[in-house]
C-alpha positions as CSV (number, residue, x, y, z in Angstrom):
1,X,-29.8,-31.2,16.0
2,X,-25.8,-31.6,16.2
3,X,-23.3,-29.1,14.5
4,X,-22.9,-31.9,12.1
5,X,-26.3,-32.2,11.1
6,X,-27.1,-28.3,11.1
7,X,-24.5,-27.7,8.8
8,X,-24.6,-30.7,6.6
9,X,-28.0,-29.0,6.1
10,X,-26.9,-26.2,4.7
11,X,-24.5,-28.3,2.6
12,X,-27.5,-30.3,0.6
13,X,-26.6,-29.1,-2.9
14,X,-28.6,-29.7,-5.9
15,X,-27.3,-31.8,-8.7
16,X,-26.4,-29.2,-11.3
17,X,-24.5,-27.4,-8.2
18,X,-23.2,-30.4,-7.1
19,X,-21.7,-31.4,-10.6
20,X,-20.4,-27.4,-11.1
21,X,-18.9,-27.6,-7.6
22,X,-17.3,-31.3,-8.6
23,X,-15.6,-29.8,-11.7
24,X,-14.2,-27.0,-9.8
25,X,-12.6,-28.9,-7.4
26,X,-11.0,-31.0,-10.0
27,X,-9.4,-27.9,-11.7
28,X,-7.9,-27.3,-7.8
29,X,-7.0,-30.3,-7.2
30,X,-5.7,-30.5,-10.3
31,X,-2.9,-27.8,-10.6
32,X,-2.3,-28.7,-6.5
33,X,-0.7,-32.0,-7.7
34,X,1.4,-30.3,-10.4
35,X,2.2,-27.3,-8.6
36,X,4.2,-29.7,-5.8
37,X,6.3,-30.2,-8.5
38,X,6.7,-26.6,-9.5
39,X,7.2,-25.2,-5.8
40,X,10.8,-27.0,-5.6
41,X,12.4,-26.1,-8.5
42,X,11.7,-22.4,-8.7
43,X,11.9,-20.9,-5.4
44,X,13.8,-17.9,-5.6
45,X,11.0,-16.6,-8.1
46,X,8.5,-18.2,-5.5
47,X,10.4,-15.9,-2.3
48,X,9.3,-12.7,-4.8
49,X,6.1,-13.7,-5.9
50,X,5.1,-14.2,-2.0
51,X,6.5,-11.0,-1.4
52,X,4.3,-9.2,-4.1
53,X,1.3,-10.9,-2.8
54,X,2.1,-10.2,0.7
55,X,1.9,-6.3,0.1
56,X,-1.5,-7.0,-2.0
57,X,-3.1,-9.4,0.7
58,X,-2.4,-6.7,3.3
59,X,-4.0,-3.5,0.8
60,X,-7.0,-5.3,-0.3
61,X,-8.1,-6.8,3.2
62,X,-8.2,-3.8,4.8
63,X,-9.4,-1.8,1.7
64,X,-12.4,-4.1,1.6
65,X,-13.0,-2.4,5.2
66,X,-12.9,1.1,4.2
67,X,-9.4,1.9,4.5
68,X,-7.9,3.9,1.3
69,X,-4.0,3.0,1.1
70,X,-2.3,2.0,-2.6
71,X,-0.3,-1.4,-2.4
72,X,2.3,1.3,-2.9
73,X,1.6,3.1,0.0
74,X,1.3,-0.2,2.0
75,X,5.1,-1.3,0.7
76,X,6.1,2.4,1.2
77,X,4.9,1.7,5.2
78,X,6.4,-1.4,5.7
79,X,9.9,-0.4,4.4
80,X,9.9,2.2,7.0
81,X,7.7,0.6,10.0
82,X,10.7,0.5,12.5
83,X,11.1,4.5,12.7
84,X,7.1,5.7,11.9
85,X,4.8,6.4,14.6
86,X,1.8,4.7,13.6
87,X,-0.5,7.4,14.1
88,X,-4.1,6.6,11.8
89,X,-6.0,4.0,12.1
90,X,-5.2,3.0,8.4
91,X,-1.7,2.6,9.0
92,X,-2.4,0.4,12.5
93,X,-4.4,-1.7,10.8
94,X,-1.6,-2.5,8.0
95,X,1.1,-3.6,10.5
96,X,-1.4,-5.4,12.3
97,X,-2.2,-7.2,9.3
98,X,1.1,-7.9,7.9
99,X,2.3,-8.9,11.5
100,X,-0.7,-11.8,11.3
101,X,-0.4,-13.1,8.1
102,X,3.6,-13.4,8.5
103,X,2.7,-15.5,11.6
104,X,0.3,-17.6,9.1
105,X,2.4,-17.9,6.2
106,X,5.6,-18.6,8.4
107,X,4.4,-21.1,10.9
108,X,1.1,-22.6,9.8
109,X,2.0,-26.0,9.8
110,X,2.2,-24.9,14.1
111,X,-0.7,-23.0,14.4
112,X,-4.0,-25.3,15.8
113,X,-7.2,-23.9,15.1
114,X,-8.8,-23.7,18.5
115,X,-10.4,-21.1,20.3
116,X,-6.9,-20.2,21.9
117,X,-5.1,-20.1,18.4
118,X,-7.8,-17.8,17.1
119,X,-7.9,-15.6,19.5
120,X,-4.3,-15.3,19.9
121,X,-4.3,-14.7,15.9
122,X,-7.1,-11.4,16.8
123,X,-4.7,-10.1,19.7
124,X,-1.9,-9.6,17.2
125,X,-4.0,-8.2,14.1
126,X,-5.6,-5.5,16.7
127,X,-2.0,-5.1,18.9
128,X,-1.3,-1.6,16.8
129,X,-4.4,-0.2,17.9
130,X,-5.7,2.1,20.6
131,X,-8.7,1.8,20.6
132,X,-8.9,-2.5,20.0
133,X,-7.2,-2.7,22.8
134,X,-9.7,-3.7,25.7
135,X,-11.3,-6.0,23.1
136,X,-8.7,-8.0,21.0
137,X,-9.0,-11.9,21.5
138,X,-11.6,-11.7,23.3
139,X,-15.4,-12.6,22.0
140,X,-17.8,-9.5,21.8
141,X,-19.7,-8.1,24.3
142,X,-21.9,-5.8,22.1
143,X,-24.3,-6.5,18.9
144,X,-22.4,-6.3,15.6
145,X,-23.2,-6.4,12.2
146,X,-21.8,-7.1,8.9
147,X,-21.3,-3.6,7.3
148,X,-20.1,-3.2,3.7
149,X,-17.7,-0.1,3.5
150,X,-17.5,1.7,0.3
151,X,-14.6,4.5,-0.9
152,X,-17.3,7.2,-0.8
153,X,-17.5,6.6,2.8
154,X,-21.2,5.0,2.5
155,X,-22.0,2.0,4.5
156,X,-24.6,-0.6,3.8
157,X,-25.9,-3.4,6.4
158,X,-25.3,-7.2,4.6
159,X,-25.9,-9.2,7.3
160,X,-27.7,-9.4,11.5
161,X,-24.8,-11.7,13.0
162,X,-25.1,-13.8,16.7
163,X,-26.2,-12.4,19.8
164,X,-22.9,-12.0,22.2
165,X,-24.6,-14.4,24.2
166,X,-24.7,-17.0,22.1
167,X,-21.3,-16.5,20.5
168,X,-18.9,-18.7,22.5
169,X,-21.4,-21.4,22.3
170,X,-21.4,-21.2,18.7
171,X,-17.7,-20.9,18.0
172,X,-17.6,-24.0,20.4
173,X,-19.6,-26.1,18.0
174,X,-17.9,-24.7,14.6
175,X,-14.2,-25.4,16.0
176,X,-15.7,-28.6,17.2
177,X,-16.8,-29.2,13.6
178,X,-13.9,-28.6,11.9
179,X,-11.6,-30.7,13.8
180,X,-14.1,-33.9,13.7
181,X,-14.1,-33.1,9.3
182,X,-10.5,-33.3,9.9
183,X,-10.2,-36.4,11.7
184,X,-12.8,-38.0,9.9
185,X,-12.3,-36.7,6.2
186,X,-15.1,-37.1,5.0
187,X,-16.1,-33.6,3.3
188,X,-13.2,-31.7,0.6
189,X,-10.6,-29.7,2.1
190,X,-11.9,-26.9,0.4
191,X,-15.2,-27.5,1.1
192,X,-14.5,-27.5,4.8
193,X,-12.4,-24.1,4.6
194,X,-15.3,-22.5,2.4
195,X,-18.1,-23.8,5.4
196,X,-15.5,-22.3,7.9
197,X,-15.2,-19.0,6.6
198,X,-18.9,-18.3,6.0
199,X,-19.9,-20.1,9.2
200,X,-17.4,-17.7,11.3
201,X,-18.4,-14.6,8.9
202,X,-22.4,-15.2,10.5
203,X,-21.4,-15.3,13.4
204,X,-18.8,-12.4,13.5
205,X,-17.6,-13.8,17.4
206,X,-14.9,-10.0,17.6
207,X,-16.1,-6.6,18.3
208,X,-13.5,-5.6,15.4
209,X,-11.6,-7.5,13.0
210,X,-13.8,-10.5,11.6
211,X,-13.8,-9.7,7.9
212,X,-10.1,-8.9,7.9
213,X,-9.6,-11.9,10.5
214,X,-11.8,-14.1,8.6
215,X,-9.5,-13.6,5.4
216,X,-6.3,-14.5,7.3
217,X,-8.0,-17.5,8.2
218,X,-8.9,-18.7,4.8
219,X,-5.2,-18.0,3.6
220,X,-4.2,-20.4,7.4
221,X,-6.9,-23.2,6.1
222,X,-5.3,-23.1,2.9
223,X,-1.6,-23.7,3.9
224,X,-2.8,-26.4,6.7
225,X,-4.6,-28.4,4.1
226,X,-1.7,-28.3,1.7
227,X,-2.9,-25.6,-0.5
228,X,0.2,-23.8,-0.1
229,X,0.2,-22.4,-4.1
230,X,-2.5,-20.2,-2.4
231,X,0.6,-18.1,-0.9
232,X,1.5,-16.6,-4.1
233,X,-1.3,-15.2,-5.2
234,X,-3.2,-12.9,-3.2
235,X,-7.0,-14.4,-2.4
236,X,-7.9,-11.0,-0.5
237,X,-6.9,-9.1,-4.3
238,X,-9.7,-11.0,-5.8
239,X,-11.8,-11.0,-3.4
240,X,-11.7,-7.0,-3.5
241,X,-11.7,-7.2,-7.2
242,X,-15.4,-9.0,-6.6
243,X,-16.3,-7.1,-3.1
244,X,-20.0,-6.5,-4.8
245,X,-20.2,-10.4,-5.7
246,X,-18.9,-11.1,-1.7
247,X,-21.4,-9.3,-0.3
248,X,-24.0,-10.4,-2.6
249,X,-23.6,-14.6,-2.1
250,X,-23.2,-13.9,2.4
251,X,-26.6,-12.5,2.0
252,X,-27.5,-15.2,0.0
253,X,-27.1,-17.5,2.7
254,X,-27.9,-15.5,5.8
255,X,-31.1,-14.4,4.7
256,X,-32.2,-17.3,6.3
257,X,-30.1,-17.8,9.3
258,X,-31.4,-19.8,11.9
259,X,-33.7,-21.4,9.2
260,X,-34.1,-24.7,7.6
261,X,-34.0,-22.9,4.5
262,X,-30.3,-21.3,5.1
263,X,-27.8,-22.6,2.1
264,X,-24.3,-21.9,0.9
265,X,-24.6,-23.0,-2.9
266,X,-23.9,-19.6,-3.6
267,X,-21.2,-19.1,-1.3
268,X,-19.4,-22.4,-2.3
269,X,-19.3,-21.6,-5.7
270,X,-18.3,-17.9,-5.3
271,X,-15.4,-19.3,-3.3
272,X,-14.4,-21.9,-5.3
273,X,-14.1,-20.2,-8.7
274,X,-12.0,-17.3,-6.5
275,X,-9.8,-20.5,-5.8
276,X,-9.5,-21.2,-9.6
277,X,-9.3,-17.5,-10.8
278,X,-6.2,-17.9,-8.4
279,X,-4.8,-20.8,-9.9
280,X,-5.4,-18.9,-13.7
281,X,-3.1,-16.0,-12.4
282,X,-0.8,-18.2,-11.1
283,X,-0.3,-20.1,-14.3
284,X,0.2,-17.1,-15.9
285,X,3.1,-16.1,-13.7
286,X,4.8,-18.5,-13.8
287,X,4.5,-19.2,-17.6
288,X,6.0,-15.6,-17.8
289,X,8.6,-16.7,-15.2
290,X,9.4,-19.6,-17.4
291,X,9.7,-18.1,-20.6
292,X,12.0,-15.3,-18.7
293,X,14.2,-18.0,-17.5
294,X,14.8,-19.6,-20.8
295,X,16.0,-15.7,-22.2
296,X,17.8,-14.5,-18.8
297,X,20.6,-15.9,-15.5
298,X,19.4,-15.6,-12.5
299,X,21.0,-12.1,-11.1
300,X,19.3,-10.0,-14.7
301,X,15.8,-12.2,-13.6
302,X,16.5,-10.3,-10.2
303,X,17.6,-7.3,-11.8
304,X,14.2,-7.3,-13.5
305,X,12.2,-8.1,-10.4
306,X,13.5,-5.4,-9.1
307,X,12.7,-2.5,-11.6
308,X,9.2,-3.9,-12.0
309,X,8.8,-3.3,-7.9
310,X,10.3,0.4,-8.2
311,X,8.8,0.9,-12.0
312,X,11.9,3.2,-12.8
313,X,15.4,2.9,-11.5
314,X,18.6,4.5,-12.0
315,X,22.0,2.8,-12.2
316,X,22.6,4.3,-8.6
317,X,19.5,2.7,-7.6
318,X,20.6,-0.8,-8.7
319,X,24.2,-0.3,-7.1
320,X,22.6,0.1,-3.6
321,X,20.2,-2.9,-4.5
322,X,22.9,-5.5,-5.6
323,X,26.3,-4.2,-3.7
324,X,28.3,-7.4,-4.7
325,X,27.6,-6.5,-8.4
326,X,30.0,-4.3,-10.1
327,X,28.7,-1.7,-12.1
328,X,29.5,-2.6,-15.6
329,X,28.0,-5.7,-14.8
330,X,24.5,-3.9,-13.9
331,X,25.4,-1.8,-16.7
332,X,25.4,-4.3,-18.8
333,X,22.5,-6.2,-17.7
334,X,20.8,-3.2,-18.2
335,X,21.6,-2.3,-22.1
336,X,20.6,-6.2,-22.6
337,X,17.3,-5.9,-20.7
338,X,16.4,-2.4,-23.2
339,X,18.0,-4.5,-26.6
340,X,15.5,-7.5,-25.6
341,X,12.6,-5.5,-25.2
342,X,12.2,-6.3,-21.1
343,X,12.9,-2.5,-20.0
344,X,12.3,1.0,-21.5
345,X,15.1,3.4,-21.4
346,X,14.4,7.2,-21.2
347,X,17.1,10.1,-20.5
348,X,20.7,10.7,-21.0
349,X,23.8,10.8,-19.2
350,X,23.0,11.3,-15.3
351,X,19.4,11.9,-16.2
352,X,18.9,8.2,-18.0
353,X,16.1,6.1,-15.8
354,X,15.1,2.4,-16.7
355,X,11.4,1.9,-16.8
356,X,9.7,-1.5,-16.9
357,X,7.6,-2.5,-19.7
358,X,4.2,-3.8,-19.0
């Protein structure tokens, strides 16, 4: 049996799944054709909320893997990456991860998804560590397994993946797969990115890296097939905020790998209402965002973006921030932000801070 066939077979949903699945991809496609319209008129508020989800991509993915650093800590790393040693494993894996998904993000519309791409994309989310080093972009050598990490330090085993052996052979036929549903069109975008990502989760073709690998490229399958809206929201967030639920629908599907039985219903539908649990947030933003714009100019919307990264600020702190802003201006910005009810004002005199309100 073909790739094709093999995974068309896994693809054989029921009615009532196929209808659910149907009016899920509506809601996508859906806000996808309004959001084109949103994505040109807004973009400096676009530039921050990229930035936000950036820093929350990069804390949940490798969180989901056992790590333990706060988006705080994460921004806290980043700011300061040029002059810190990156000495834990934690900390290697953030600038590894941030390093790949800039490359994603910034030059997707370049990026094939080949064998040579993919690897290339492993090679950079492993360059920051030691001990990767004999292994990134290449396939694996040795049995692996999918391993759920908890904050307890506990592991459980979710899934048996492929044999080394078989592992470039299988890669072969996925890649292979993907780029004939591409030239063809003939299954959803989403779909095909949803089949992708649990195909390449089974078969788990890196000694290190898949999950957080596999999430970078959902986010690159996204972006290619013009999901870009997927940018400003961080998938990887939810995904954490669900880990149980991620777990739960992969073992649904490889209880019975290698099977005639093995489906993805579950999977599919896990993935897709992440999509639209995206899309809510999203809305919500940018509602916020619009309503904002309607009561505030541009340089007190930045003003405000900025305290609600730092969550309390001092005047100092907004003189360094915005140095072609005089400080009466800032000053003034400020006493309207506290009078409208956008900021919290605590202190007197040197000792006065600005708090955002939540």
């Amino acid at each position: 049996m073909d790739i094709s066939k093999k995974i068309n077979q896994k693809l054989d949903f029921s009615s009532d799944i196929y209808r659910q699945i149907m009016n899920q991809l509506a809601v996508i496609d859906s806000f996808k054709g309004t959001w084109q319209v949103i994505d040109l008129k807004h973009s400096k508020h676009l530039k921050e909320l990229r930035k936000i989800a950036t820093i929350e991509s990069i804390g949940s993915s490798t969180r989901i893997e056992g790590a333990t650093l706060t988006d705080d800590e994460v921004a806290k790393l980043l700011k300061s990456v040029k002059i810190t040693k990156l000495t834990s494993r934690e900390q290697q894996e953030v600038v590894g991860y941030y390093d790949t998904l800039k490359i994603v993000l910034d030059h997707h519309e370049g990026i094939e998804v080949t064998e040579s791409y993919i690897h290339q994309l492993h090679g950079t989310l492993l360059k920051h560590s030691g001990k990767d080093q004999s292994h990134k972009g290449k396939y694996k050598s040795l049995s692996n397994q999918v391993v759920a990490n908890y904050p307890d330090g506990s592991q459980r085993i979710i899934f048996r993946t492929t044999e080394p052996a078989m592992t470039g052979k299988e890669m072969e036929d996925l890649l292979l797969w993907f780029t004939n549903r591409q030239e063809d069109k003939d299954l959803h975008p989403v779909l095909v990115t949803a089949t992708f990502i649990y195909e390449f989760l089974s078969i788990h073709p890196y000694q290190d890296g898949n999950g957080r690998l596999s999430r970078l490229l959902t986010t690159l399958l996204f972006m290619k097939q013009g999901y870009e809206f997927t940018q400003y929201v961080s998938f990887e967030h939810i995904i954490e905020e669900r880990k149980d639920d991620y777990y739960k629908v992969l073992m649904d599907g490889q209880k019975d790998r290698y099977t005639d039985k093995e489906n993805i219903n579950q999977w599919v539908l896990f993935f897709l209402n992440c999509l639209i649990t995206l899309i809510k947030r999203l809305e919500i933003k940018y509602e916020q965002y619009n309503k904002l714009s309607k009561e505030l100019n541009d340089r007190q919307l930045l003003v405000l973006e900025f305290i609600k990264q730092q969550k309390k600020v001092q005047i100092s702190d907004l003189q360094k921030a915005f140095i072609n802003q005089s400080r009466s201006t800032l000053k003034s910005d400020l006493v309207y932000l506290v009078n409208e009810g956008f900021l919290l004002k605590t202190g007197e005199l040197k000792g006065t801070r600005y708090h955002y309100k939540e």
